[in-house]
C-alpha positions as CSV (number, residue, x, y, z in Angstrom):
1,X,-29.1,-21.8,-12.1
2,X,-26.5,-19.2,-11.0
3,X,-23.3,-20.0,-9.4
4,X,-23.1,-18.8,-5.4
5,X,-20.1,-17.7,-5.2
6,X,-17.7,-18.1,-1.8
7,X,-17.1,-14.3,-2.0
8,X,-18.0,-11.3,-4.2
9,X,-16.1,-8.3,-3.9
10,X,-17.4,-5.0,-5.1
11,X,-14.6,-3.0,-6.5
12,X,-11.3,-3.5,-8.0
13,X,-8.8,-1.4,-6.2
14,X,-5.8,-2.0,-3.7
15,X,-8.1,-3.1,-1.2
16,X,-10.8,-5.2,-3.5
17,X,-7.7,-6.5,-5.3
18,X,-5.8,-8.0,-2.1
19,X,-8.7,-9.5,-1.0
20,X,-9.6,-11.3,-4.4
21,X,-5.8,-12.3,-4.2
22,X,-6.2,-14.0,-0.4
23,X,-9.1,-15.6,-1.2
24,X,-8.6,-17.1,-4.4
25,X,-5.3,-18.5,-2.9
26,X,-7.2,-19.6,0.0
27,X,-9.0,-21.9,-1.5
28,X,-12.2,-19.8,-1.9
29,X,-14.7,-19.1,-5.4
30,X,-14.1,-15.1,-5.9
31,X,-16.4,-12.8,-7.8
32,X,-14.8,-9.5,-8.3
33,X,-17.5,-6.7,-9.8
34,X,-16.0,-3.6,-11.0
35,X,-17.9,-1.2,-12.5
36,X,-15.2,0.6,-15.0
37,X,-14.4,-0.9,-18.0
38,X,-10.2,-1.1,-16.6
39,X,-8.9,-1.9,-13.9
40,X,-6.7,1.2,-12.2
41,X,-8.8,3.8,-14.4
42,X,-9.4,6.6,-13.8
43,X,-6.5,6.9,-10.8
44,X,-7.3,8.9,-7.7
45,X,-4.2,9.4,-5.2
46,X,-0.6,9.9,-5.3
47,X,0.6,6.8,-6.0
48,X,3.0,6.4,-3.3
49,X,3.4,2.7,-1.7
50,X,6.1,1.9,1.1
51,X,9.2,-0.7,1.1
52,X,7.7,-2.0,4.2
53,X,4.0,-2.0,3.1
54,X,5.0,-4.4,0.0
55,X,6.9,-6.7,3.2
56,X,3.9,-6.5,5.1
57,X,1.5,-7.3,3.1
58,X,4.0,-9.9,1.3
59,X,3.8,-8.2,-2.4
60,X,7.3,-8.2,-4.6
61,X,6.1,-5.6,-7.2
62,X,7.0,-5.9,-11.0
63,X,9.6,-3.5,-12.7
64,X,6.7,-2.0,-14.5
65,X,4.2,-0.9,-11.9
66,X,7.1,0.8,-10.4
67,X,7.7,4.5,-11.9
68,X,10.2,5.5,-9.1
69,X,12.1,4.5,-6.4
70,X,12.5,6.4,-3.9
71,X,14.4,6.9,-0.4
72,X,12.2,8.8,2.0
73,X,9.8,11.6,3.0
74,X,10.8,15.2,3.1
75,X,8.5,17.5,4.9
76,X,9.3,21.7,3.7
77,X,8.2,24.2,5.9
78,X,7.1,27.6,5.3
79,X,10.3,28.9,5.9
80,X,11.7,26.7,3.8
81,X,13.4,24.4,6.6
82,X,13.2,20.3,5.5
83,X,13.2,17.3,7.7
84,X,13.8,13.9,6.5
85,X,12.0,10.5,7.4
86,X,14.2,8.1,5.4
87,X,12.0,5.2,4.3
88,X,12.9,3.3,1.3
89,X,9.4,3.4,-0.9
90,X,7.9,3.4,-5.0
91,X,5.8,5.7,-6.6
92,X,3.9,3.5,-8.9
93,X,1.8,3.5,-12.1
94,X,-0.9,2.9,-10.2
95,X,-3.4,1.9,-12.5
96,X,-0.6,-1.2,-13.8
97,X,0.0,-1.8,-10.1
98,X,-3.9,-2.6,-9.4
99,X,-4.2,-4.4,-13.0
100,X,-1.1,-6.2,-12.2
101,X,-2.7,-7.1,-8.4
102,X,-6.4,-8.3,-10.7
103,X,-4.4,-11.0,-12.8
104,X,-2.4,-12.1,-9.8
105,X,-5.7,-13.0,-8.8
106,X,-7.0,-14.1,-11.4
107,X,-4.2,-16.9,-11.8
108,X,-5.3,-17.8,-8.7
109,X,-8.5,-18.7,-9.4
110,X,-10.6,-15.1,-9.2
111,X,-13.4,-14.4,-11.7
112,X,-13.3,-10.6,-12.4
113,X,-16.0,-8.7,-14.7
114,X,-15.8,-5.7,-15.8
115,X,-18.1,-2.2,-16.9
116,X,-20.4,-3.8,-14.4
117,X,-21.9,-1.7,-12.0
118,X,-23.4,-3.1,-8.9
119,X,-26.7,-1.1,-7.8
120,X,-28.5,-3.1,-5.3
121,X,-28.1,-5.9,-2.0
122,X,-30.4,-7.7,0.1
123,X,-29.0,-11.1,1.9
124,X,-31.8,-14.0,2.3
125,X,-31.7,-17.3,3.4
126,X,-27.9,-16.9,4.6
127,X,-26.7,-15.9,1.1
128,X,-26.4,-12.3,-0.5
129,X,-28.3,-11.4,-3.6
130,X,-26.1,-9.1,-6.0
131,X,-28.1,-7.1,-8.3
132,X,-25.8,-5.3,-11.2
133,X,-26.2,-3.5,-14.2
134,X,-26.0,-6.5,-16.0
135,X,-27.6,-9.0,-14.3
136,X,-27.8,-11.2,-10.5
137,X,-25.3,-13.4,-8.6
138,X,-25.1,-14.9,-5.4
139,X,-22.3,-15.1,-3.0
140,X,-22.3,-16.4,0.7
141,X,-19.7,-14.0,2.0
142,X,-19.9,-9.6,0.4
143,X,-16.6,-7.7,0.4
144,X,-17.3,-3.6,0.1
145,X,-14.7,-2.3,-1.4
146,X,-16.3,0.3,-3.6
147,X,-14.2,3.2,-2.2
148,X,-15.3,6.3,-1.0
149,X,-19.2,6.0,-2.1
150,X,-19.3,2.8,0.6
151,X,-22.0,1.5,-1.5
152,X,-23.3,-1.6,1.1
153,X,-23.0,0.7,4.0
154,X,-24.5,3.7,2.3
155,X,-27.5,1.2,1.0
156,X,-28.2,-1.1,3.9
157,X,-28.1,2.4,6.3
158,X,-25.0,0.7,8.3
159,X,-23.1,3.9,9.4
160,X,-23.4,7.3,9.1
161,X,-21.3,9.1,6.3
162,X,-17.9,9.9,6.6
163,X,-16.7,13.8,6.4
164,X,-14.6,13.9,3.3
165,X,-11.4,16.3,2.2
166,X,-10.8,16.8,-1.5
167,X,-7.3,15.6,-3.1
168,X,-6.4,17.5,-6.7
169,X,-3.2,16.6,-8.5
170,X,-1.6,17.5,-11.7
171,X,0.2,15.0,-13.8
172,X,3.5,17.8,-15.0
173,X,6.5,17.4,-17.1
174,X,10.4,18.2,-16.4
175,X,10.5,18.2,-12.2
176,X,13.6,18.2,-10.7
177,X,14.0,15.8,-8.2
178,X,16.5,14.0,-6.0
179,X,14.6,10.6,-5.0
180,X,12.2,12.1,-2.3
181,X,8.3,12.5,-1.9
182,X,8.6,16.1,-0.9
183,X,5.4,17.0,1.2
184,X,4.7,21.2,1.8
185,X,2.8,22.3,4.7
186,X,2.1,25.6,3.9
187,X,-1.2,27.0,5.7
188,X,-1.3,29.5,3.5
189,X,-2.0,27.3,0.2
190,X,-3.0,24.4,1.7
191,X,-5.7,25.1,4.7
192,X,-5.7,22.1,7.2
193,X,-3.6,20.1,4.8
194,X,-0.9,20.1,2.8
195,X,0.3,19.7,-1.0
196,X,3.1,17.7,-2.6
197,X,5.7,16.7,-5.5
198,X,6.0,13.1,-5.9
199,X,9.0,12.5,-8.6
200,X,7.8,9.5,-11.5
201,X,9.9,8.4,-14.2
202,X,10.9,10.2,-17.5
203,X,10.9,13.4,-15.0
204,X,7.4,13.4,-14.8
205,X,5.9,14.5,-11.4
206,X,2.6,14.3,-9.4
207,X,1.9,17.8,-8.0
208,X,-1.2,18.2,-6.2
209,X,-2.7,19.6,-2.6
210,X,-5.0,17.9,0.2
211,X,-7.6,20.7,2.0
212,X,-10.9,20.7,3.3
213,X,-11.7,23.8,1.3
214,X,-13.2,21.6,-1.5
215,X,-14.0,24.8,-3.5
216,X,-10.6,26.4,-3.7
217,X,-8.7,23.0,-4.1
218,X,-7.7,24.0,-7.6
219,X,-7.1,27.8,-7.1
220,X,-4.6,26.9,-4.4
221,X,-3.1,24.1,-6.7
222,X,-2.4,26.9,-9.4
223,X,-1.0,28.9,-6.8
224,X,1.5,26.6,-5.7
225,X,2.5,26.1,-8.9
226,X,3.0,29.6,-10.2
227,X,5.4,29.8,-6.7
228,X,7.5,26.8,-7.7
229,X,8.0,28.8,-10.9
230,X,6.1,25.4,-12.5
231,X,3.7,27.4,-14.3
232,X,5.0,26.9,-18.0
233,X,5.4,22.9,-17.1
234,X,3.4,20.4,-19.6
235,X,0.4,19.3,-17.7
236,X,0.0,15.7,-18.8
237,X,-3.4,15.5,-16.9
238,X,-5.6,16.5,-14.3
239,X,-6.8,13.7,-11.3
240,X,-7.7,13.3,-7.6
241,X,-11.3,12.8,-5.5
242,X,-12.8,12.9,-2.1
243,X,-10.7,10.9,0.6
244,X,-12.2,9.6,3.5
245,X,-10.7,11.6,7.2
246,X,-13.5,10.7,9.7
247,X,-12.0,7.5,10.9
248,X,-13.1,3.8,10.4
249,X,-16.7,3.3,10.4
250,X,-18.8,2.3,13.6
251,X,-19.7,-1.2,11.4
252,X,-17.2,-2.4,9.1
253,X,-18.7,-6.1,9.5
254,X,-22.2,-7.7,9.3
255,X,-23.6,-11.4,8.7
256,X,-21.5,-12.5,6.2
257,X,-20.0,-8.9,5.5
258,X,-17.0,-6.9,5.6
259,X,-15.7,-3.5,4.5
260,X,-12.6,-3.1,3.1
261,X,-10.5,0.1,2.4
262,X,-11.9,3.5,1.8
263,X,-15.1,1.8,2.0
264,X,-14.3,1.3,5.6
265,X,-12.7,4.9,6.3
266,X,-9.5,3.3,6.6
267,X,-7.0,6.2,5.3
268,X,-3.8,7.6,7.2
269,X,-5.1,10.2,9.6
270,X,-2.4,12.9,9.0
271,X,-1.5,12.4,5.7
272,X,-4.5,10.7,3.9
273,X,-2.7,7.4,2.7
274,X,-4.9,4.5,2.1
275,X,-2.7,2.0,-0.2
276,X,-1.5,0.4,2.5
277,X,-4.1,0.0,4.6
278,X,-6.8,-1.1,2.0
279,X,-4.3,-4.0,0.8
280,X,-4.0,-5.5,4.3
281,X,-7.6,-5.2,5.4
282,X,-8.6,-7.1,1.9
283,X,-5.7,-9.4,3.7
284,X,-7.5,-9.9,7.0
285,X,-11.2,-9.9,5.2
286,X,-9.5,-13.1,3.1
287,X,-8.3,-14.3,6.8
288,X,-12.0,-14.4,7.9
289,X,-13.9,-15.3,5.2
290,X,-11.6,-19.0,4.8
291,X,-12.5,-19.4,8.3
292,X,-16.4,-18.5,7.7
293,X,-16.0,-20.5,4.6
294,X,-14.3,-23.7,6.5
295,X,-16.6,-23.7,9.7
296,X,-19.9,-22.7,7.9
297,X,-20.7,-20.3,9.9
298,X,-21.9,-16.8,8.5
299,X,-22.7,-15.0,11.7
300,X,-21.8,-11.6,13.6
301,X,-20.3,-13.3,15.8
302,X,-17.8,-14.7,13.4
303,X,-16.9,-11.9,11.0
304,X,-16.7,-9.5,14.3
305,X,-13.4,-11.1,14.3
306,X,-12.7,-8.7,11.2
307,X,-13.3,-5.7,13.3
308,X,-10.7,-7.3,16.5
309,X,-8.0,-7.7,13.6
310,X,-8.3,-4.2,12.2
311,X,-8.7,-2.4,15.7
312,X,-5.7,-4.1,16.6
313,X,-3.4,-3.6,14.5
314,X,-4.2,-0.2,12.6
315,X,-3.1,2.7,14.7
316,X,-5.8,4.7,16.8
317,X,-7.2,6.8,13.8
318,X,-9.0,9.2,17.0
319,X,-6.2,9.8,18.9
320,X,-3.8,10.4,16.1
321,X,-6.8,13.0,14.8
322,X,-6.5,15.0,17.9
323,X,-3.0,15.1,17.0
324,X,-3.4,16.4,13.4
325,X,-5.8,19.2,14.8
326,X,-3.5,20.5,16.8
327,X,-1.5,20.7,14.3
328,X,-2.8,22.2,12.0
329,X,-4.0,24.9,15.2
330,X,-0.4,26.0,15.0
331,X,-0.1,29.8,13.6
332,X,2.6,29.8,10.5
333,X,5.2,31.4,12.9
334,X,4.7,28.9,15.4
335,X,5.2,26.3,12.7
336,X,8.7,27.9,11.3
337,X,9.9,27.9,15.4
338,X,8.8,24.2,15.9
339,X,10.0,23.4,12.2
340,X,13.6,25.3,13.0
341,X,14.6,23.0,15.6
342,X,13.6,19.8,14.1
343,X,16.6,17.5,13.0
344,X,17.4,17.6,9.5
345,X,16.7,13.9,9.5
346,X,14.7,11.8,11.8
347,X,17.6,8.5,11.2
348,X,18.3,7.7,14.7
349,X,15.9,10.2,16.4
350,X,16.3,8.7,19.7
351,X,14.7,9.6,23.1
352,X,17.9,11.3,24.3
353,X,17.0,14.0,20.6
354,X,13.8,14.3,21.8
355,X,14.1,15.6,24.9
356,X,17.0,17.6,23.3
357,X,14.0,18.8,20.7
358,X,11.7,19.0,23.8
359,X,14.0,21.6,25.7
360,X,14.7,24.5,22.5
361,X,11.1,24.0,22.8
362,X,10.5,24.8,26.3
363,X,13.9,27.7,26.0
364,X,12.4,29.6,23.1
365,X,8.4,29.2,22.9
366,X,7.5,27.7,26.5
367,X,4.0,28.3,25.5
368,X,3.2,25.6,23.1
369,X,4.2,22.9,25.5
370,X,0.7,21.7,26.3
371,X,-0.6,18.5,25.9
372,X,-1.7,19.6,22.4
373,X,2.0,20.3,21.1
374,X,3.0,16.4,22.3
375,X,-0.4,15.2,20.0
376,X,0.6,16.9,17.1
377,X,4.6,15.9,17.2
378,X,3.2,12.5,17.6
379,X,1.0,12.7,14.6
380,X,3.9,13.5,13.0
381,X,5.3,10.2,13.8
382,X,2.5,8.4,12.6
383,X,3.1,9.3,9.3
384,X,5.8,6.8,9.0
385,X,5.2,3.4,7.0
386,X,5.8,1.1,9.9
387,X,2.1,2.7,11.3
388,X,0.7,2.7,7.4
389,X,1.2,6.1,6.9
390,X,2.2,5.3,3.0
């Protein structure tokens, strides 16, 4: 007779990872299914992961996940101008990082297979049926953490499908670099997004670009390069994928269900990070599913919790959206002005600077201040760790 499980997680990521972790060390029999044959393989994003995510979500990484340290964001302009967040943050080796995160949890007690594809659901008599590649299991509680293809949702018909943006990133040889993610909004190469250098060690670099033009993703990528003079750079490898940008999904809980992660749309609205936020919602999920575990009770009523943790702690992915559009609305010389008389470092950017900011504003292009303008500066601002930006 098979085993039921407490909990089965689909997926092996940050956010299928941190939950596997919480449970285990709550107490609770953990089933993770991932369907590559390693952990971490093939990596997707840009491996960027705060100081104050790893406090938040209580992690002290290993010397070897960590390829970098770094010391902050630095946004560049199109005429060239840079602004500073200083944030103390890694770049990891991503794929170590999440194998690191899988035997964390297995010493806790988590049961991981791997190469095992999960293709089919179905929940009877209070407990869900698993169906794989390679066989059945049962679990009492399902954690979706499958990423972007949001396999239960997609297969039970629990939300509609998210709108997507593509991300595409070349692994490169000999950057300089000076201990800062540098991000480039440029219009130009980079419509309704924006494209990057994040420094790794043995001056290696992640170079890549975020757009909804899906189709020129990788012509703008080569043009970037050829205008950072990067063209004759060793290119190591090729990665990226779809990211999530519509927002968490209307239903990220059911009877004895939860979506974690990507799965559950949760991504950064302005600058697509999801590290973060998938490894504290696998935190909450592990929060709920001791509690479902310890009262027996496998409702909707009980695992809506999930969706009052998440809603209130994650910033307001729609408002900050509304933000980012009007944002990106701003013509390339609009951008330079607004750019041009942002500090050089947002350390200590009080109230007293941003009225300061406010009035060069008013002084010079009096038309952008509509309520537009104030969304997009404050999207800006919610790029910052403390409101999981990265």
């Amino acid at each position: 007779m098979n085993k039921t499980f407490d909990v089965l997680i689909i997926g092996a990521g940050p956010a299928g990872g941190s939950a596997a972790l919480h449970c285990a060390k709550a107490g609770l029999s953990v089933l993770v299914i991932e369907e590559h044959e390693k952990i971490g393989e093939p990596v997707h994003c840009g491996e960027c992961l705060s100081e104050y995510a790893c406090k938040n979500i209580g992690l002290e990484l290993p010397k070897e996940v960590i390829s970098e340290i770094v010391k902050g964001i630095r946004t560049i302009y199109p005429n060239n101008k840079k602004t500073i967040v200083p944030e103390n943050g890694f770049v990891l080796e991503k794929e170590k990082f999440e194998q690191w995160l899988g035997e964390k949890a297995k010493d806790a007690g988590a049961e991981i297979k791997l190469g095992e594809k999960v293709v089919g659901v179905e929940r009877k008599n209070m407990v869900w049926k698993i169906k794989t590649t390679k066989g059945t299991m049962e679990s009492r509680i399902l954690i979706d953490a499958s990423g972007i293809t949001s396999f239960v949702s997609t297969k039970l018909g629990l939300n509609k499908r998210f709108d997507s943006v593509i991300g595409v990133q070349y692994e490169l040889k000999d950057i300089k670099r000076d201990g800062y993610l540098d991000f480039y909004i440029w219009p130009k190469l980079a419509p309704e997004g924006y494209l990057w250098m994040i420094p790794k060690s043995n001056g290696r670099a992640n170079v890549g670009l975020v757009t909804h033009e899906k189709n020129n993703a990788k012509k703008y990528l080569d043009e970037f390069i050829k205008e950072k003079k990067w063209g004759k750079k060793t290119r190591v490898k090729t990665f990226g994928g779809l990211i999530p940008i519509s927002g968490p999904l209307e239903k990220t809980f059911g009877e004895g269900l939860m979506l974690i992660g990507d799965a559950a749309g949760f991504t950064s609205p302005m600058f697509e990070g999801g590290t973060h936020l998938g490894l504290k919602s696998g935190q909450m999920a592990a929060q709920i599913a001791k509690e479902a575990i310890r009262k027996n009770d496998f409702s909707e009523e009980l695992f809506s919790k999930y969706n009052e943790l998440h809603r209130n702690e994650f910033p307001d992915y729609k408002k900050i959206l509304k933000g980012k559009k009007a944002f990106y609305n701003f013509s390339e010389e609009e951008l330079n002005f607004v750019a041009k008389n942002l500090p050089d470092t947002f350390e200590g950017f009080n109230f007293f600077k941003k009225v300061i900011f406010g009035l060069k504003i008013a002084v010079g292009k009096p038309n952008l201040l509509k309520p537009s303008f104030f969304r997009a500066m404050r999207s800006l601002e919610y790029s910052n760790a403390k409101f999981y930006g990265w």
